[in-house]
N, C-alpha and C positions, 0 to 999 in steps of 0.2 A: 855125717851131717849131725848136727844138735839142732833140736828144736826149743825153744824157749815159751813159755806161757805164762804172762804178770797176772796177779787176780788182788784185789783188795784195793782197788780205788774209791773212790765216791766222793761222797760233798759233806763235809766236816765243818766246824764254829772255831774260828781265830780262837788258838790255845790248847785245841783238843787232839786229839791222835789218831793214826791209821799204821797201819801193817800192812807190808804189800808183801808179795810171794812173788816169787820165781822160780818156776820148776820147769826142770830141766830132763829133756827123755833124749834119746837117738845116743849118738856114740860120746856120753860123757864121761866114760876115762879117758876121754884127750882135753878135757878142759882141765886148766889151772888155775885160773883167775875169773869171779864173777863182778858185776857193778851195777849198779844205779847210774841213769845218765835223765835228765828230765827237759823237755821241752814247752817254754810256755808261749802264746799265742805272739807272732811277730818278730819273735827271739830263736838263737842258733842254741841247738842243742849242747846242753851241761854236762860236763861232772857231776855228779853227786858224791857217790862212796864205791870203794872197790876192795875187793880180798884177795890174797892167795885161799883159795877154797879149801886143798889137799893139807895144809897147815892149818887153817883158821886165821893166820897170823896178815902179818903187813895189811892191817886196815890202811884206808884214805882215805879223809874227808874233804869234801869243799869247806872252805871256810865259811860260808854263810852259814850250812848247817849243824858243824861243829859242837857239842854240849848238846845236840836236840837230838840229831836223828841215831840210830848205830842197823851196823849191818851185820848179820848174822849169818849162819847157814846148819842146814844138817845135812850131811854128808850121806847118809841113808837113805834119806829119802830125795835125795840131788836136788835139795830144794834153798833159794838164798834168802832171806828175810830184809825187810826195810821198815824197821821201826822207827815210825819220826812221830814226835813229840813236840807241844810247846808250837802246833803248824801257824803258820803268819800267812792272810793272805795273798805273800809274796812268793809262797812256796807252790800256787795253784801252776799248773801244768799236765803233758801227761810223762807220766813216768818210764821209764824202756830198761828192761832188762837187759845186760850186754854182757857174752860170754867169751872167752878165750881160752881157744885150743888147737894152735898152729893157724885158724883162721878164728874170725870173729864171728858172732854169731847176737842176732837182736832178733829182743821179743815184739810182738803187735803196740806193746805200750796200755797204759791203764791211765787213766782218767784221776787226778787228783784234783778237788776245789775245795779251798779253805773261804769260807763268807766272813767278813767282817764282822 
């Protein structure tokens, strides 16, 4: 089993930034791939961004956040990163960590609000 845990939401000003985490404890040499998936109020859960982790490599973006947000990881500390930049408050939702390693695996979700 993997356990998943986002941290770094909160309530942010149209234009300004957040970093979310996702770290990753239980049996994570079987994940290969980690993501960003977000859900906003009344709306079916998104894409955001996704990695091969063991690579760093094959990023994906959704198109909305494309040029603003990027996904990171460090490997060490089995932790994924989501830098988003440039937040619209279009991008208010909560956020969900989502891991892949034979099965999937989602975190509790994090709380992001961009104000006007």
């Amino acid at each position: 089993q993997v356990q998943l845990a986002e941290t770094g939401g909160g309530l942010v000003q149209a234009g300004g930034s957040l970093r979310l985490s996702c770290a990753a404890s239980g049996r994570t040499s079987s994940i290969y791939a980690m993501g960003w998936f977000r859900q906003a109020p009344g709306e079916e859960r998104e894409f955001v961004a996704d990695m091969l982790v063991r690579s760093g490599t094959g990023t994906n973006y959704a198109d909305s956040v494309k040029g603003r947000f990027a996904i990171s990881r460090d490997n060490a500390k089995n932790v994924v990163y989501l830098q988003m930049n440039s937040l619209k408050p279009e991008d208010t939702a909560v956020y969900y960590c989502q891991a892949t390693g034979g099965l999937e695996y989602w975190g509790q979700g994090t709380q992001v609000t961009v104000s006007s």
